[in-house]
C-alpha positions in Angstrom: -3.5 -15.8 22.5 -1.1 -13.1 20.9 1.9 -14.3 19.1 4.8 -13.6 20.9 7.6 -13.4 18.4 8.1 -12.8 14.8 7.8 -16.5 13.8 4.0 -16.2 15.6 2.7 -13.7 13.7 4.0 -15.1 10.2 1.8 -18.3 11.5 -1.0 -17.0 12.4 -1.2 -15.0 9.1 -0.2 -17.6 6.9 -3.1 -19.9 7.8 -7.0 -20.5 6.2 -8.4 -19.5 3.2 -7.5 -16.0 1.5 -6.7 -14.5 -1.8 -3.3 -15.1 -1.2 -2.7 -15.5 -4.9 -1.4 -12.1 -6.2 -2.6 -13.2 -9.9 -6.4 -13.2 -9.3 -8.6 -11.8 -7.6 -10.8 -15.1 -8.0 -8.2 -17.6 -6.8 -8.9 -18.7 -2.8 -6.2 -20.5 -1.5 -5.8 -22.6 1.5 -2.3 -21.9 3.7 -0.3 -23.5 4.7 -0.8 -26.0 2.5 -1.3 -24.1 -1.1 -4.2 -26.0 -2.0 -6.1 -23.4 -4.6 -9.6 -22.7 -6.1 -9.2 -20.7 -8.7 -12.3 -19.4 -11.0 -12.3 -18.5 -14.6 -14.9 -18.1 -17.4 -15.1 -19.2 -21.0 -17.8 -16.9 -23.4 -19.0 -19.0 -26.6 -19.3 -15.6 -29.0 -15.8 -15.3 -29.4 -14.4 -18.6 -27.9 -12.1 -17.1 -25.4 -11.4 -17.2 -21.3 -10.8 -15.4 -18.6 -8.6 -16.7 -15.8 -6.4 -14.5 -13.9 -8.7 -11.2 -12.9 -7.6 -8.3 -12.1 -8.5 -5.1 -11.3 -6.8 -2.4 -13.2 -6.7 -3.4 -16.6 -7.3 -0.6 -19.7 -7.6 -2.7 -22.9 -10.6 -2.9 -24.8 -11.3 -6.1 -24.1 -9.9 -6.4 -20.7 -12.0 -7.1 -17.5 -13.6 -4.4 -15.4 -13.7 -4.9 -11.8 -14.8 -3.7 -8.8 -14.0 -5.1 -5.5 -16.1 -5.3 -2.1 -15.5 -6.1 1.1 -12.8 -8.0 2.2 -12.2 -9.4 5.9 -9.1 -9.6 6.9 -8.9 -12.8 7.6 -10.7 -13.8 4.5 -13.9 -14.6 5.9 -16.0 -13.0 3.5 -14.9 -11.2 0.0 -16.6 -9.7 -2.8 -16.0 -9.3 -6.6 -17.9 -8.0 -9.7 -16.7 -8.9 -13.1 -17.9 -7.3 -16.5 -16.3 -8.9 -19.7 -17.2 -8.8 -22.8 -20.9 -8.4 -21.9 -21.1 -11.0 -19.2 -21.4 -9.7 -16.3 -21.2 -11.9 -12.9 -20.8 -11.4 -9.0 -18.5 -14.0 -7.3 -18.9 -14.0 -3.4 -16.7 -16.3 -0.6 -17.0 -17.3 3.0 -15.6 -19.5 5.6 -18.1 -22.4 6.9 -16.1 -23.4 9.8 -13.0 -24.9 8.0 -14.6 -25.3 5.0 -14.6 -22.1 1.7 -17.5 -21.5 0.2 -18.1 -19.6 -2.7 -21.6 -18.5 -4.7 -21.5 -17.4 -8.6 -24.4 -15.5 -9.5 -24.9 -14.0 -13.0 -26.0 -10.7 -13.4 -25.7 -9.9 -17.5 -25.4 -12.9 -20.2 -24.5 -13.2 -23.7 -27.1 -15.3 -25.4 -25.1 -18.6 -25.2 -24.6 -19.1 -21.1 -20.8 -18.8 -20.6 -19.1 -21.7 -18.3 -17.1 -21.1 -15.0 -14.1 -23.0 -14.5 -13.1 -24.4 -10.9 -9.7 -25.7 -11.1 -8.3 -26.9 -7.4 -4.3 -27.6 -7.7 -1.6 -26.8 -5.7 0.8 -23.4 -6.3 4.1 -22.5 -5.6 5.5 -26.3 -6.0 4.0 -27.4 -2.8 3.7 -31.0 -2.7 -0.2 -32.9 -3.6 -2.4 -34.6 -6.0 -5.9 -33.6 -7.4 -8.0 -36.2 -9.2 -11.6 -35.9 -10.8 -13.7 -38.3 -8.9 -17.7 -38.7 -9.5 -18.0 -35.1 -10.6 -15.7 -33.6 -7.8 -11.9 -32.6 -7.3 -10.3 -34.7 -4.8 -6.6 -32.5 -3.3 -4.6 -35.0 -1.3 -1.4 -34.1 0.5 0.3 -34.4 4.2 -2.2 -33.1 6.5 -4.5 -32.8 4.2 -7.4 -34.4 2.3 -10.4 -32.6 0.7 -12.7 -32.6 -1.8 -14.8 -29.5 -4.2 -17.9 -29.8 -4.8 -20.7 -28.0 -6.9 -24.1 -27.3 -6.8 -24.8 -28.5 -10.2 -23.7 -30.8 -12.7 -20.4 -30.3 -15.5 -20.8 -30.4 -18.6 -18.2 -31.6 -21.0 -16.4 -29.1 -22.9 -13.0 -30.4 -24.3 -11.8 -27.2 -24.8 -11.1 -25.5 -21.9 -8.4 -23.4 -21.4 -7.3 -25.0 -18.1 -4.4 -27.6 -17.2 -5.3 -30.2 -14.8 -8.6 -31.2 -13.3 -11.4 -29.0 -13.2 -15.3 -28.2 -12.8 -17.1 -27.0 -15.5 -20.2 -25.4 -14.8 -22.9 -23.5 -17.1 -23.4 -20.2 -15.7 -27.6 -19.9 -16.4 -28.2 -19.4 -13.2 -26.3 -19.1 -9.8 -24.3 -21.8 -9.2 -22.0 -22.8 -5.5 -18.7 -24.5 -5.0 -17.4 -25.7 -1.3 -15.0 -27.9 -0.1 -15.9 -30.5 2.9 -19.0 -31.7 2.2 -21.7 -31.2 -0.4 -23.9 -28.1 0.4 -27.1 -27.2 -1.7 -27.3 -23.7 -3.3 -30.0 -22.1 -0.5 -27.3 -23.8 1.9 -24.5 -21.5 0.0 -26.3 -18.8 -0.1 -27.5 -18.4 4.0 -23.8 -18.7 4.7 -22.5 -15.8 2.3 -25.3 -13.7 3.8 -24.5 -14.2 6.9 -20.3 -13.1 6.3 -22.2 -10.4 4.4 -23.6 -9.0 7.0 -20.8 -9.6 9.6 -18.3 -7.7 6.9 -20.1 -4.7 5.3 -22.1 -3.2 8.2 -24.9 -0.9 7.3 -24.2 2.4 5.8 -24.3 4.8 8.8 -21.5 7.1 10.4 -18.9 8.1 7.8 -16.4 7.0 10.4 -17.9 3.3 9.5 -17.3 3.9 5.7 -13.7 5.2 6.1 -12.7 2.2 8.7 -14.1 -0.3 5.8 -12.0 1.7 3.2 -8.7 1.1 5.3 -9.9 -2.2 6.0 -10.7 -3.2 1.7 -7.6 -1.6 0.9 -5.0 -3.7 2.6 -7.3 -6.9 2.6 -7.2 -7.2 -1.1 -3.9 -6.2 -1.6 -2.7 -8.9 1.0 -0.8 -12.1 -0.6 1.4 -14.6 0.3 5.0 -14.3 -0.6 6.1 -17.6 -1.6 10.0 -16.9 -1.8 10.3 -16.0 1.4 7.7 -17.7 2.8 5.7 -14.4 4.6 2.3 -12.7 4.3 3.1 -9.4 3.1 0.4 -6.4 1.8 1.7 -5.1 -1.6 0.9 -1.9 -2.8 -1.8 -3.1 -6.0 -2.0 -6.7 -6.8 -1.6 -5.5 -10.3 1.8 -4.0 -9.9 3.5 -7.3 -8.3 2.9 -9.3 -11.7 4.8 -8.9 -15.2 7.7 -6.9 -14.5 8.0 -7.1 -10.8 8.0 -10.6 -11.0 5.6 -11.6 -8.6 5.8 -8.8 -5.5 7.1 -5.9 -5.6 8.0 -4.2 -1.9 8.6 -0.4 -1.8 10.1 1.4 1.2 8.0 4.0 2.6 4.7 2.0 1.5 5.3 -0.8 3.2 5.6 1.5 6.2 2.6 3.3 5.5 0.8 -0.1 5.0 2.1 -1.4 8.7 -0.1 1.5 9.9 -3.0 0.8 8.2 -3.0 -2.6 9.0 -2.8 -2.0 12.2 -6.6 -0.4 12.6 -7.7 -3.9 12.2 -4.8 -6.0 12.4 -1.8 -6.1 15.0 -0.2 -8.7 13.3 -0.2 -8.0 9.8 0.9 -4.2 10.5 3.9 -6.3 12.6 4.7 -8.2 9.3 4.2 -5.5 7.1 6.8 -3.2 9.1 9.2 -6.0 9.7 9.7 -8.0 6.1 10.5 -4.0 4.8 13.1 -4.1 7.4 14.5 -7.7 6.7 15.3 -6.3 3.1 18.2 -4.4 5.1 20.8 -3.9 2.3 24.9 -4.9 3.3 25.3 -1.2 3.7 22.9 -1.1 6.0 19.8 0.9 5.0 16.1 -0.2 3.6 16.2 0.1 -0.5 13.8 1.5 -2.3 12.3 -1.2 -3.9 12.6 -5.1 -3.5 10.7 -7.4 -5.9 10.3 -10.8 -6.9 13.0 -11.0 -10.4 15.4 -10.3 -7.3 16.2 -6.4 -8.2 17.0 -4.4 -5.2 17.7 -0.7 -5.5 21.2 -0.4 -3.8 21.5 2.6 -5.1 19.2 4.5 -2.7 16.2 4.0 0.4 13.1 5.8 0.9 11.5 8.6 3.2 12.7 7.2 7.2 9.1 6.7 8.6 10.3 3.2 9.8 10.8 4.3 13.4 7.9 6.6 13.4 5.3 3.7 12.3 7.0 1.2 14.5 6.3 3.6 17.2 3.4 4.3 16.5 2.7 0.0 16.3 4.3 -0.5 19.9 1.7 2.5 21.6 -1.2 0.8 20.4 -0.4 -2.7 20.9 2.3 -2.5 23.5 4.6 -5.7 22.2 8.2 -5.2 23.6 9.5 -8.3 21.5 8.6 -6.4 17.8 10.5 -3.4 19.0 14.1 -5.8 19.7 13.4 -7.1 16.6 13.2 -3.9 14.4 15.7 -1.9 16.6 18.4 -3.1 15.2 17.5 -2.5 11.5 16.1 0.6 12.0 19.4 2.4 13.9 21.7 1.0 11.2 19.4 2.6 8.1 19.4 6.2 10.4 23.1 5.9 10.9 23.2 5.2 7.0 21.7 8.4 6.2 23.7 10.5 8.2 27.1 8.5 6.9 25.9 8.2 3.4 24.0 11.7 2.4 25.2 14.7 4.9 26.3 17.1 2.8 27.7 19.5 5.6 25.5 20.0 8.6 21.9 18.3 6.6 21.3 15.9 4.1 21.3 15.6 0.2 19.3 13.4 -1.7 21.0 10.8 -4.1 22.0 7.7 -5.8 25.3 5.9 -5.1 26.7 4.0 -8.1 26.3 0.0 -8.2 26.6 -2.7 -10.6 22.9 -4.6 -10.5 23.4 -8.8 -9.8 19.8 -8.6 -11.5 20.6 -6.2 -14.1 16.8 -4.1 -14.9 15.7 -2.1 -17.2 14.5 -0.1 -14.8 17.6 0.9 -13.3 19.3 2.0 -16.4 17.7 5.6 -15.8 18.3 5.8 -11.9 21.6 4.3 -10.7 24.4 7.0 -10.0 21.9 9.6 -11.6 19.6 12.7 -11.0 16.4 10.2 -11.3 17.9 8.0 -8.5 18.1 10.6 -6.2 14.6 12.0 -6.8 13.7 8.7 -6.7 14.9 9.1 -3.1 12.5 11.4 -2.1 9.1 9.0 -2.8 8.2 11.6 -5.7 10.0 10.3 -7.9 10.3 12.7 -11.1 8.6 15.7 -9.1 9.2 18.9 -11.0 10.5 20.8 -7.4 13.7 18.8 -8.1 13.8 19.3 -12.0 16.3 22.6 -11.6 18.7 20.9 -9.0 22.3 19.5 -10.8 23.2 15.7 -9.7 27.0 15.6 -8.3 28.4 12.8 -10.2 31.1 12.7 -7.5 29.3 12.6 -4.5 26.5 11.1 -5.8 24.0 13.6 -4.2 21.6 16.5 -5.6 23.4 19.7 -5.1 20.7 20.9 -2.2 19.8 20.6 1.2 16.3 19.0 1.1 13.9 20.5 3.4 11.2 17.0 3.4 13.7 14.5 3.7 15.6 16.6 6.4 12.1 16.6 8.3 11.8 13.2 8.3 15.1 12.4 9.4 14.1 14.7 12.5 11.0 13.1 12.6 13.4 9.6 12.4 15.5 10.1 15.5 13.2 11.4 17.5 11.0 8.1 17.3 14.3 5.8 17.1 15.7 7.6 20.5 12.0 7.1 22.5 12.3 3.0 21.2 15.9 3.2 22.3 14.3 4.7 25.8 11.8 2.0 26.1 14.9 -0.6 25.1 16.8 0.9 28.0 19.5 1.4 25.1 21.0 5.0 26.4 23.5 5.5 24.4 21.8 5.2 21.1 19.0 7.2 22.4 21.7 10.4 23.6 23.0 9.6 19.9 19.6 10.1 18.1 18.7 13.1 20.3 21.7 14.7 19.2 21.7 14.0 16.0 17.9 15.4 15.9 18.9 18.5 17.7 21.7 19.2 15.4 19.6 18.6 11.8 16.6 20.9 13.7 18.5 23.4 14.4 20.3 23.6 11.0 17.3 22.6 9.3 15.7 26.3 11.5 19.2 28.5 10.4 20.1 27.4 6.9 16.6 26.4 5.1 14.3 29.0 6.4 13.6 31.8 3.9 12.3 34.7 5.7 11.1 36.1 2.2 9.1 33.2 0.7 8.2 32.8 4.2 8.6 29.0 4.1 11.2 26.9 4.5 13.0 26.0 1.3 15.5 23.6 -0.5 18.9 25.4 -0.4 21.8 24.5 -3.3 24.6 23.2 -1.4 26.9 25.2 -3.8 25.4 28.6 -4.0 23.4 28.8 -1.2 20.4 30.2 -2.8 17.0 28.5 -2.9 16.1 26.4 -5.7 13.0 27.3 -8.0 9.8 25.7 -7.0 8.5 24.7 -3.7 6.0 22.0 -2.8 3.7 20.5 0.2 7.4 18.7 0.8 8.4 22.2 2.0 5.7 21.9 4.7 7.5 19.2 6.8 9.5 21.2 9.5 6.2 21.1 10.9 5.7 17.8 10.9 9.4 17.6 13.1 8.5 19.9 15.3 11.0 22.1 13.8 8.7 24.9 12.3 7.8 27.6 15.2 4.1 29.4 16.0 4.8 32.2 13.5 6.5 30.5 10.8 3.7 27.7 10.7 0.9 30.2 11.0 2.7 31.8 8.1 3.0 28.7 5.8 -0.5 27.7 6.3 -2.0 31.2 5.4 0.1 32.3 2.6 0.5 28.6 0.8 -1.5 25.6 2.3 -4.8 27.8 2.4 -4.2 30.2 -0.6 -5.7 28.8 -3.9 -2.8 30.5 -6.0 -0.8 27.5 -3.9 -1.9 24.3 -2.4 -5.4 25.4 -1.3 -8.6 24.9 -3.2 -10.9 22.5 -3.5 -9.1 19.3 -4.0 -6.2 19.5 -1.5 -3.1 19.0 -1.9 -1.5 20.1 -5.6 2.0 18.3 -5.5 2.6 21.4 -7.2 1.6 25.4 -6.3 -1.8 25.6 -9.0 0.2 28.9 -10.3 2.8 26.5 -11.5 1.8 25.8 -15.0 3.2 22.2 -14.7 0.3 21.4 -12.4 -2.4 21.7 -15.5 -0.8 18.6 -16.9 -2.1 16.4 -13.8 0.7 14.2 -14.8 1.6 12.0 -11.6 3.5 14.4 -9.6 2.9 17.2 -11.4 -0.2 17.9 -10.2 -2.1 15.5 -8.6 -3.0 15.6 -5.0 -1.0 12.4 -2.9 -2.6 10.3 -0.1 0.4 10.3 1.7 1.5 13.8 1.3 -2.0 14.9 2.6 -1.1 12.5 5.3 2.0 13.4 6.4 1.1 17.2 5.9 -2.2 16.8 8.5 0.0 15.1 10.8 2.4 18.3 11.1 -0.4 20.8 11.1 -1.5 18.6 14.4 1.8 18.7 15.7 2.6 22.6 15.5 -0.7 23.1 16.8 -2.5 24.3 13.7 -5.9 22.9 14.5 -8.3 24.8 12.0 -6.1 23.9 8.8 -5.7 20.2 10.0 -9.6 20.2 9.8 -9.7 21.6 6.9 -7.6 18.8 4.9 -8.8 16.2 6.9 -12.5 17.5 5.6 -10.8 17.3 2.1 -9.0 14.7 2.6 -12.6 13.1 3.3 -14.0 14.6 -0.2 -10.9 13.3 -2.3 -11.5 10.1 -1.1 -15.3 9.4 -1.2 -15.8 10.7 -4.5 -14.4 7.7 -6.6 -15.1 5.3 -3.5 -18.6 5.6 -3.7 -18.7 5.5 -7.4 -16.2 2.8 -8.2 -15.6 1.6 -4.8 -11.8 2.7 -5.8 -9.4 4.0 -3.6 -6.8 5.3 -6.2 -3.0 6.0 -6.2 -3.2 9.6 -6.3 -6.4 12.1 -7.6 -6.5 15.1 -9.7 -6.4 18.0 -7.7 -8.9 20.1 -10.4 -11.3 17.6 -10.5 -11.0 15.4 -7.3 -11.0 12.1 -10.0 -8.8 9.1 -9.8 -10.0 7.3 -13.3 -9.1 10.6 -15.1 -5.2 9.1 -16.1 -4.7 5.6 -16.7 -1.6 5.9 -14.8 -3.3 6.3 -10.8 -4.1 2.8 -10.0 -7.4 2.3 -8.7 -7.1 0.3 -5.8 -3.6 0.9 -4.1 -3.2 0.7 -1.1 -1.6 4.3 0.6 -5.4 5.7 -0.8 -6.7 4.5 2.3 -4.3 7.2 3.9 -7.2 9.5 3.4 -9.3 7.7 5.2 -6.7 7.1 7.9 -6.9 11.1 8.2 -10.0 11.2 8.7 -10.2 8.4 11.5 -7.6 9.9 13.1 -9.4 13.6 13.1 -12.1 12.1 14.4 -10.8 10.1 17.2 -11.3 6.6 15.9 -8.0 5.8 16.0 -5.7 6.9 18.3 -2.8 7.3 16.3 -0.2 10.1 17.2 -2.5 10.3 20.2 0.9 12.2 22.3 0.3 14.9 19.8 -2.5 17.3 21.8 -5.8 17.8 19.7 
């Protein structure tokens, strides 16, 4: 039966086996209860161990991994791990209750290097493990099960591992279940068969592209033990060290509630709705929320709340997750427009606060021109480089044509969930409040000359310097007429001197010589810019140049996935690679927004399905 309220879907999530363990890749743990199999290796050249894997590692003697398929519901996963020399394929499954999981080796240093099965219990929940007879016996309320192996321990002293534990010679391939004892050929039927069930054959690209959305928020799905939620992060990676343990960004979080949802209504619910519990006492999403307990008060992120949760209610038709993310989302859009109007549109910024977990990471941002870009999910894009920060206001000195789209974009949504709520009054308020920032946006930021809309100084009234895919937005709100879109798509989306080419899109114009540097935003081509950029050429009706990106959008994204099986934070846009920087994560999640594209161009998912095709 569908869960029926917030408290539901949090328990339905939070239940079976899963990597829920944000520090490895190779740790399976059993929710509620926090029972954990974790797997590490010890190599005899050198003497050392492996224990928490991850993928995105770039030392020399760091692990290289690359992940496979993932269910959801963590029926079935798939890792290979290559460290110094060894290299080794660890698959799980689901047996009824019972987690299976089979160790095969693939490449060997001369002295067979042991794997180490710990079972113990994380986050301070309450049990006992004991060694018994060659097994691990985990006792608690509710619970009571024992690990088994398919082959004998051997005694090494030495380990590198608190607590009891299995130590088993890696020579040849080697099981490990809870329940009951199961032989290897046992082990080894039941991973083929969640094989099979999980990684269909290769056939229609739209198969390969629904896998990639599904991989990409499987693995980067943990449990949140502080607050007690299933959450997807946006890298496993980047929620340890200094994040502290999660890390929640605004707009990702969003984005991730919409990829969830092509194969799961109740993590995109949970996704969308823990962003909105992080609701700051003025009243707007932050930036960034993460486990040392820093939250960016200074600023939010790009308003696709109400779009997404929109978007969540057409397909799956819940009226309960709309009255519960109402509320947040009307108080973060009457935020914007009380906190950032400069005049008839809004500024980016960054209001002044004193940190109650004071970060390093804020000491560049707070009450400064960082912050504010900060703002805009680019970051330290070069389009606001030539725009001064008003120490005053706290705002950039310009009208900002892609965050004045999405706060279009923003009402409109909020007023049809207000309709559906029966709420009237909010939903006249959001109208008008869209029909005044369109029609401002369509008299103050159009610039018949460049013939695109551009970012205006608030002081001077002149346009700032550079322009970016940002500056194709109006479209997106429905702001941008026939003529004008035809015109932006011709002379910059589709002309190589801009943000054509093969690679799409530059988060710069390729005549800018900023964009050589492929240097995070100056440069690279974005999933969610392409995303949000297709989306507006659907919307104004410009059906050839939405084909075209979705088609590259396709290309960007296969490239890497088929060689690495990496879905990457952003991609040069010379060279279509991910792995060319160290600094584009390779498996974060708002990748997959290329593939979303795709799935949506295609009518797999029926996403924005009002918007005519």
């Amino acid at each position: 039966m569908p869960a029926n309220s917030y408290p539901e879907v949090q328990a339905v999530l939070a239940r079976g086996w899963n990597t829920w363990d944000t520090r490895s890749v190779l740790t399976q743990v059993l929710l509620p209860h926090g029972l954990a199999v974790s797997l590490g290796l010890k190599e005899y050249y050198t003497g050392n161990t492996l224990s928490h894997v991850q993928i995105g590692r770039h030392g020399e003697n760091d692990e290289r991994v690359v992940l496979g398929p993932h269910a959801i519901d963590g029926s079935y996963s798939a890792v290979d791990v290559t460290w110094r020399g060894i290299e080794f394929r660890v698959q799980t499954a689901h047996d009824g209750e019972d987690l299976v999981v089979l160790v095969e080796p693939v490449v060997l240093q001369q002295t067979p290097p042991t794997v180490t099965v710990s079972f113990a219990f994380l986050w301070n929940r309450p049990g006992t493990v004991a060694a018994i007879d060659s097994t691990l016996v985990a006792v608690a309320e509710g619970l009571e099960t024992t690990l088994f192996a398919t082959v004998p321990g051997i005694d090494d002293r030495y380990l590198d591992v608190d607590g009891p534990v299995l130590a088993l010679r890696l020579d040849d391939a080697i099981g490990v279940c809870t329940g009951h004892p199961r032989a290897i050929d046992e082990i080894e039927r039941v991973i083929a068969a969640a094989a099979r069930a999980n990684d269909p054959e290769p056939g229609a690209v739209e198969t390969e592209h629904a896998v990639i959305v599904r991989d990409s928020i499987a693995w980067n799905t943990i449990y949140e033990p502080s607050g007690r939620r299933v959450i997807t992060t946006v890298s496993r990676l980047w929620n340890v060290g200094k994040r502290g343990g999660y890390v929640m960004f605004c707009w990702d979080a969003f984005l991730n509630a919409l990829l969830a949802g092509v194969s799961s209504r109740d993590l995109a619910y949970a996704n969308a709705i823990e962003m909105l519990r992080e609701l700051t006492p003025d009243g707007f999403v932050p930036n960034v929320a993460q486990g040392t307990g820093r939250v960016t008060l200074d600023g939010s992120q790009p308003p696709l709340g109400s779009l997404v949760c929109r978007e969540l209610y057409r397909r799956f038709g819940d009226a309960w997750f709309l009255q519960e993310v109402f509320p947040a989302l009307l108080s973060w859009n009457r935020w914007w427009w009380r906190a950032r109007r400069s005049g008839p549109l809004l500024c980016l910024g960054s209001t002044v606060f004193v940190p109650s977990v004071p970060s390093p990471q804020d000491i560049p941002r707070i009450g400064k021109h960082f912050g504010a870009t900060c703002e805009s999910g680019c970051d330290d894009h070069p389009v606001f480089a030539d725009i001064p920060f008003d120490d005053d206001t706290g705002l950039l000195r310009a009208w900002d044509v892609g965050l004045n789209s999405e706060y279009v974009l923003d009402c409109e949504a909020l007023a049809d969930i207000a309709g559906v709520m029966g709420d009237l009054a909010a939903r006249d308020e959001l109208l008008a409040r869209a029909t005044s920032v369109s029609d401002a946006i369509r008299e103050r930021l159009w610039h018949d000359e460049s013939g695109i809309y551009r970012n205006i100084r608030t002081d001077s009234r002149e346009p700032t310097e550079s322009v970016a895919p940002l500056n194709l937005l109006p479209m997106l709100a429905g702001v941008s007429g026939t003529d004008q879109s035809a015109t932006m798509v011709s002379r910059y989306l589709r002309d190589e001197e801009w943000f054509g080419g093969e690679w799409p899109i530059p988060s710069t114009p390729r005549n800018d010589p900023r964009t050589a540097r492929q240097s995070y935003w100056s440069g690279r081509a974005w999933p969610p810019i392409n995303f949000l950029v297709y989306l507006g050429l659907r919307r104004a009706g410009q059906w050839e140049a939405a084909t075209w990106l979705a088609a590259g959008s396709d290309h960007l994204v296969l490239g890497e996935w088929r060689e690495h099986r990496h879905v990457h934070e952003n991609y040069s846009s010379v060279t279509g690679e991910g792995c060319d920087v160290t600094n584009s994560e390779p498996f974060y999640s708002w990748g997959a927004l290329l593939s979303l594209t795709v799935l949506i161009e295609r009518g797999v998912v029926d996403y924005f399905a009002e918007w005519p095709s």
